[in-house]
N, CA, C and O atoms as a MOPAC input file, in Angstrom:
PM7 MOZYME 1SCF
protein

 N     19.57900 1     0.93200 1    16.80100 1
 C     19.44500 1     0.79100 1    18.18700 1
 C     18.54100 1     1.80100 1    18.86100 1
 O     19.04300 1     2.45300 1    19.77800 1
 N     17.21200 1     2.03300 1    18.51700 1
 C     16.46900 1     2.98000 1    18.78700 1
 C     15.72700 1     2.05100 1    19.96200 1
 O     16.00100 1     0.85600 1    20.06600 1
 N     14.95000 1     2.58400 1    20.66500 1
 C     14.24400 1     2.69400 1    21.39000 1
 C     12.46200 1     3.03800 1    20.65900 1
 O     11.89000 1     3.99300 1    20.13400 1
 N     12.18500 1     1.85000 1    20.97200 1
 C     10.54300 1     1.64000 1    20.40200 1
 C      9.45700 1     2.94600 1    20.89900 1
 O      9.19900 1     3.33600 1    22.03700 1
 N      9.12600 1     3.26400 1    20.02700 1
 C      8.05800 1     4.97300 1    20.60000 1
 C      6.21000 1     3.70800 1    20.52400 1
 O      5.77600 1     2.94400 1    19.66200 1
 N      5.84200 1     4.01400 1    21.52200 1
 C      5.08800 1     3.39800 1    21.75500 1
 C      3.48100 1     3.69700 1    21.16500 1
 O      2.71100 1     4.54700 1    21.61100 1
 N      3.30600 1     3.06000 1    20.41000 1
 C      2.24400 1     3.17000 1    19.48100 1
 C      2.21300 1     3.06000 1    18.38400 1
 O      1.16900 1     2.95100 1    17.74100 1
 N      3.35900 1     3.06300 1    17.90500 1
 C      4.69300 1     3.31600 1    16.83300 1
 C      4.64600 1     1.90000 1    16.26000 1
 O      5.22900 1     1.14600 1    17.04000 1
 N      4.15200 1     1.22800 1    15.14700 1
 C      4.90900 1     0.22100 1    14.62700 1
 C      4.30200 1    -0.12000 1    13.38300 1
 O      3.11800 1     0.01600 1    13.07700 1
 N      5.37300 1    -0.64500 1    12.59800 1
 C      5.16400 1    -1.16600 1    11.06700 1
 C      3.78600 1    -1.02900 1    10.42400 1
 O      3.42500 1    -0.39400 1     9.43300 1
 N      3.13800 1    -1.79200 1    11.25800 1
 C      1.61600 1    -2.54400 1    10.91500 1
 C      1.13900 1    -0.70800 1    10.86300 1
 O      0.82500 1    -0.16700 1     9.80300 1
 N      1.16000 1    -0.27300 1    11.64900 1
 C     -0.03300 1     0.94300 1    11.84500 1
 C      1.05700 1     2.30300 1    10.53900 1
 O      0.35100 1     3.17800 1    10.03900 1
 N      2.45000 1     2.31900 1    10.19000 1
 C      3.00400 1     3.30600 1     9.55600 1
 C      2.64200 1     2.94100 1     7.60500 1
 O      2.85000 1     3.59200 1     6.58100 1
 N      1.90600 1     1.31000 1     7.94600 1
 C      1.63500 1     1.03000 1     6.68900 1
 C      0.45600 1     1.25300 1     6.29900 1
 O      0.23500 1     1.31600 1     5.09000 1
 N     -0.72200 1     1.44900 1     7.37200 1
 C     -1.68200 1     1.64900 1     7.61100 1
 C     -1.95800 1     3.20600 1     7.20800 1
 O     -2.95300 1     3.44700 1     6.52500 1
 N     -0.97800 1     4.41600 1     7.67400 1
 C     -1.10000 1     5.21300 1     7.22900 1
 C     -0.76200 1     5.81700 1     6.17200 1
 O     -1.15600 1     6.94100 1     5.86100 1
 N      0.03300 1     5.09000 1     5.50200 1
 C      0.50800 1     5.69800 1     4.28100 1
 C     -0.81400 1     5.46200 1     2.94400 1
 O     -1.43400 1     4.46200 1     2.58200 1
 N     -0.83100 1     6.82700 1     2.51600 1
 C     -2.31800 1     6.77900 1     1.51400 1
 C     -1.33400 1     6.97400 1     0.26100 1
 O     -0.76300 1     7.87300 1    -0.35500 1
 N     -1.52900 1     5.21600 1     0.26400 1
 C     -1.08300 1     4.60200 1    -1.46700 1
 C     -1.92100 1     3.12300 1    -1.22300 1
 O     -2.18700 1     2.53700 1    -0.17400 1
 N     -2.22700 1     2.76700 1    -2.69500 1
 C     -2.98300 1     2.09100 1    -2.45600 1
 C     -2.21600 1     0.40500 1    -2.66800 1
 O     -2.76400 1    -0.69400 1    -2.58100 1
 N     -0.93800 1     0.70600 1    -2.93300 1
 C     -0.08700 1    -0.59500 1    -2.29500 1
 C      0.82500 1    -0.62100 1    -2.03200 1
 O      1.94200 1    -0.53500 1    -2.54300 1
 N      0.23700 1    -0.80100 1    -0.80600 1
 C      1.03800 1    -0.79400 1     0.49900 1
 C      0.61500 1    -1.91200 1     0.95000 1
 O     -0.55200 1    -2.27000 1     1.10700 1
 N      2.01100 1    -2.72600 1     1.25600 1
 C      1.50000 1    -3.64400 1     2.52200 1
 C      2.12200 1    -3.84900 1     3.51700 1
 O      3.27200 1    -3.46100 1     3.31200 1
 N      2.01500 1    -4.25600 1     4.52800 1
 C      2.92100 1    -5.20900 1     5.30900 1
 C      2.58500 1    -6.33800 1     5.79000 1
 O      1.45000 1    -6.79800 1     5.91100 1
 N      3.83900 1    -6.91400 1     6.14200 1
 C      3.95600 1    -8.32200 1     6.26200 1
 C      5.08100 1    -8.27300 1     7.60000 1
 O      6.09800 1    -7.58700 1     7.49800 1
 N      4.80500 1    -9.02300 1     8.78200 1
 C      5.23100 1    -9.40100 1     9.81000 1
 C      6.71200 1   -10.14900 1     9.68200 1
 O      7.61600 1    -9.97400 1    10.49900 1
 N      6.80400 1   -11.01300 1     8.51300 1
 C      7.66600 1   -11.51600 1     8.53400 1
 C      8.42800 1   -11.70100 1     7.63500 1
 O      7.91500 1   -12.46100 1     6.81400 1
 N      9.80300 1   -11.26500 1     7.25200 1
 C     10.51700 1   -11.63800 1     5.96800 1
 C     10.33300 1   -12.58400 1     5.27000 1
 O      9.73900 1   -12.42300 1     4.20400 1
 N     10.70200 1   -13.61300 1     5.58700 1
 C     10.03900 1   -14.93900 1     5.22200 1
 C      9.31800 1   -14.90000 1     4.34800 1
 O      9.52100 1   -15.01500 1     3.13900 1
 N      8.02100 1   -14.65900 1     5.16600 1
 C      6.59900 1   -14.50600 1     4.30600 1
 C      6.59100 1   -13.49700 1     3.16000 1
 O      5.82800 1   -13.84500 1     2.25800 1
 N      7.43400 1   -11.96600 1     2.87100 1
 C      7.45400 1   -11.20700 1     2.06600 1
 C      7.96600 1   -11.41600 1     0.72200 1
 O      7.23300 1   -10.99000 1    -0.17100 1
 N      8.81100 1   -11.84900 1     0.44600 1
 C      9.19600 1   -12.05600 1    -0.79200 1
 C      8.23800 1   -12.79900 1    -1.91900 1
 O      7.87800 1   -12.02500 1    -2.80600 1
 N      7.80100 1   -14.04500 1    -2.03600 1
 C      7.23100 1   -14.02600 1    -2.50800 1
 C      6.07200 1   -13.74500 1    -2.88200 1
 O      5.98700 1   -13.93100 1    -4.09600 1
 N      4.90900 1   -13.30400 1    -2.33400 1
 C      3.35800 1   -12.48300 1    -2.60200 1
 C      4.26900 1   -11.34700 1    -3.35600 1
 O      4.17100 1   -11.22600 1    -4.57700 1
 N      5.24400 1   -10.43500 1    -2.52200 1
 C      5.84300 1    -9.24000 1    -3.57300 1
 C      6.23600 1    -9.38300 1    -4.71600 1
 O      6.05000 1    -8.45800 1    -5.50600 1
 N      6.93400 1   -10.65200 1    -5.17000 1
 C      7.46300 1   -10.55800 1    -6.30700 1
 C      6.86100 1   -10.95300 1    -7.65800 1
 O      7.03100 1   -10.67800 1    -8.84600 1
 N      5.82500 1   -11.98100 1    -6.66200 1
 C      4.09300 1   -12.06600 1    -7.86000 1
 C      3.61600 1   -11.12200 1    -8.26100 1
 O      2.96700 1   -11.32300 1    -9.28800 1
 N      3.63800 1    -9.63200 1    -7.74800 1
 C      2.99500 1    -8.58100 1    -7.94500 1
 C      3.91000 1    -7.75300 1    -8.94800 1
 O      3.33800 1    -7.02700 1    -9.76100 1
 N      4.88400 1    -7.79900 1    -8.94100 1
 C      5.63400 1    -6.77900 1    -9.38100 1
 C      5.56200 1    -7.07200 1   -11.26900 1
 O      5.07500 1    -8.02700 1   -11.87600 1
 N      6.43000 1    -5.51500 1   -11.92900 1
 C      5.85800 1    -5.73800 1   -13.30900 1
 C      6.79500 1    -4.61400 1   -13.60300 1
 O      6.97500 1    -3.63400 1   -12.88000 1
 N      7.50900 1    -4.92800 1   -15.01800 1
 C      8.24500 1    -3.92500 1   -15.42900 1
 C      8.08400 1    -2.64400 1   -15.17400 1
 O      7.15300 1    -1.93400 1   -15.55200 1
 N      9.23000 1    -2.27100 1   -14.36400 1
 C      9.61000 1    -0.51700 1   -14.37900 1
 C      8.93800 1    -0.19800 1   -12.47800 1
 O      9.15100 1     0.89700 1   -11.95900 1
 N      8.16900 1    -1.32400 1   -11.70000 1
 C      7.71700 1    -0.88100 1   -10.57800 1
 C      8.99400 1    -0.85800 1    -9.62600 1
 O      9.98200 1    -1.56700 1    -9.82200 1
 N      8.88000 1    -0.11400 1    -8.75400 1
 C      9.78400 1     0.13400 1    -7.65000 1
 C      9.07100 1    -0.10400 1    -6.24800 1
 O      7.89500 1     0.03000 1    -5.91100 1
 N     10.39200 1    -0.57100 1    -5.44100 1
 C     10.10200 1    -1.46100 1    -4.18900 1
 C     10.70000 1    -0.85200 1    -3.44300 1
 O     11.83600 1    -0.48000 1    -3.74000 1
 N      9.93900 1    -0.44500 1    -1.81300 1
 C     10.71100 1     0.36500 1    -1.13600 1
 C     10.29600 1    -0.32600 1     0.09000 1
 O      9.14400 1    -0.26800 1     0.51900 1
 N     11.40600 1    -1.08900 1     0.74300 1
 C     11.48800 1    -1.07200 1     1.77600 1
 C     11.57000 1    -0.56900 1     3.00500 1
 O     12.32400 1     0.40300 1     3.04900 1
 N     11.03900 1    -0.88500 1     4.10600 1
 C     11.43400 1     0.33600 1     5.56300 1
 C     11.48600 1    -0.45500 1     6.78300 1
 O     10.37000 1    -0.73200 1     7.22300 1
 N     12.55200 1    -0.92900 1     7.50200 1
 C     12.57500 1    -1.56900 1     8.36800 1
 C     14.32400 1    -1.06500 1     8.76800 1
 O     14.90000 1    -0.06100 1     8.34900 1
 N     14.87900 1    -2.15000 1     9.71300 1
 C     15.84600 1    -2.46800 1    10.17600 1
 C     16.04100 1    -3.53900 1    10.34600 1
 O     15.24400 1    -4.42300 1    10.03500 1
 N     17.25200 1    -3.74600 1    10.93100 1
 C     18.44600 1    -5.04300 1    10.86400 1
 C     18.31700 1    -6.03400 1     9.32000 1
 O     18.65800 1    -5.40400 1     8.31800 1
 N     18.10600 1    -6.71000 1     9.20900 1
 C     18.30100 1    -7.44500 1     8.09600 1
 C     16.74500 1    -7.19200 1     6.97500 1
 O     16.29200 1    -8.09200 1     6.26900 1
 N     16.26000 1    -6.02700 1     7.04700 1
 C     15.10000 1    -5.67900 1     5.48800 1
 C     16.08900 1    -5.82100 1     4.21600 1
 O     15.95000 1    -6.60400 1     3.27600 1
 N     16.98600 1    -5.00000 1     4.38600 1
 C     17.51000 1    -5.28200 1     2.86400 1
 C     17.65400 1    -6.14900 1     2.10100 1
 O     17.84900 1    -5.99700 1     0.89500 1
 N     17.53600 1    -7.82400 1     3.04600 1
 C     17.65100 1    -8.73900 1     2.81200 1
 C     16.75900 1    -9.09500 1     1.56100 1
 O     17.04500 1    -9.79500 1     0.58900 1
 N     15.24300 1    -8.20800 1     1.94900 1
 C     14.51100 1    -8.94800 1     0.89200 1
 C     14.89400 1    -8.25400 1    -0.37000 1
 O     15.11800 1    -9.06100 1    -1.27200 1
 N     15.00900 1    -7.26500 1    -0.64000 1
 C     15.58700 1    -6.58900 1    -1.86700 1
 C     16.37100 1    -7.87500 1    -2.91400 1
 O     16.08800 1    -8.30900 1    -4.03000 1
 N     17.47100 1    -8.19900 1    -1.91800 1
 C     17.89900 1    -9.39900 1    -2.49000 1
 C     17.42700 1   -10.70900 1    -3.14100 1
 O     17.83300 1   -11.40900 1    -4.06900 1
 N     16.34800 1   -10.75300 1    -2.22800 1
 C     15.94600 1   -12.32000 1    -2.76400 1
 C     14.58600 1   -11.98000 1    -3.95200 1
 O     14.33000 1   -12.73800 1    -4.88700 1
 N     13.82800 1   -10.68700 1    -3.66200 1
 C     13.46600 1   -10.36200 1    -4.64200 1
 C     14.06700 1   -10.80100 1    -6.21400 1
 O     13.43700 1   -11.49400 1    -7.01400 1
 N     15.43300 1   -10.22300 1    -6.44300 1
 C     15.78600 1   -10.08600 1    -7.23900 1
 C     16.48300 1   -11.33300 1    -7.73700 1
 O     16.81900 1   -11.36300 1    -8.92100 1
 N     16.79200 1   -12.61000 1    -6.76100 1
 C     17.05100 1   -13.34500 1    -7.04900 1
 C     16.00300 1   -14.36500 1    -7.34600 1
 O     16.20200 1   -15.23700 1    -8.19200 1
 N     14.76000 1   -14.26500 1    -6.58900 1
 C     13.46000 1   -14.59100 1    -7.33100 1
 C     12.98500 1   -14.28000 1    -8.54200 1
 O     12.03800 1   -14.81100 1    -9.12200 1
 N     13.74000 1   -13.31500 1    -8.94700 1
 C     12.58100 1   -12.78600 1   -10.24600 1
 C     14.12500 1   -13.09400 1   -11.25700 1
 O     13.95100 1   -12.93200 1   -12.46500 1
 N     15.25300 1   -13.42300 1   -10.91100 1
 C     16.11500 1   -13.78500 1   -11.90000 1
 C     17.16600 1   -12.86700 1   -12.31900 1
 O     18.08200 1   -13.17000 1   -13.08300 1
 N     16.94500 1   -11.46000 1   -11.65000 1
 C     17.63900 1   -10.69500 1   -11.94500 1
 C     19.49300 1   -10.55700 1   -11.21400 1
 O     20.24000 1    -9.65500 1   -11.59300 1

């Protein structure tokens, strides 16, 4: 229940992070699968959001069978 800092958002905190994959994606929905095409034994997935992100963790894993 934060209060939005203005200038502040997803798109631009992904923007700054110097790794070279990184992405974001606007919409849950849309995330899971492009991510789970990418992924490959032993990589780790780190999510950063609120209210329902963890969600994708889940379907990740239920996408990939695990």
């Amino acid at each position: 229940g934060e209060k939005p800092i203005e200038g502040v958002t997803g798109e631009n905190l992904a923007l700054a992070i110097k790794h070279t994959r990184v992405s974001y994606v606007s919409d849950l929905k849309n995330a899971v699968a492009p991510l789970a095409s990418k992924l490959r034994a032993g990589d780790v997935v780190v999510t950063i959001g609120a209210g329902n992100v963890g969600q994708v963790a889940k379907e990740i894993a239920k996408t990939l069978g695990a």
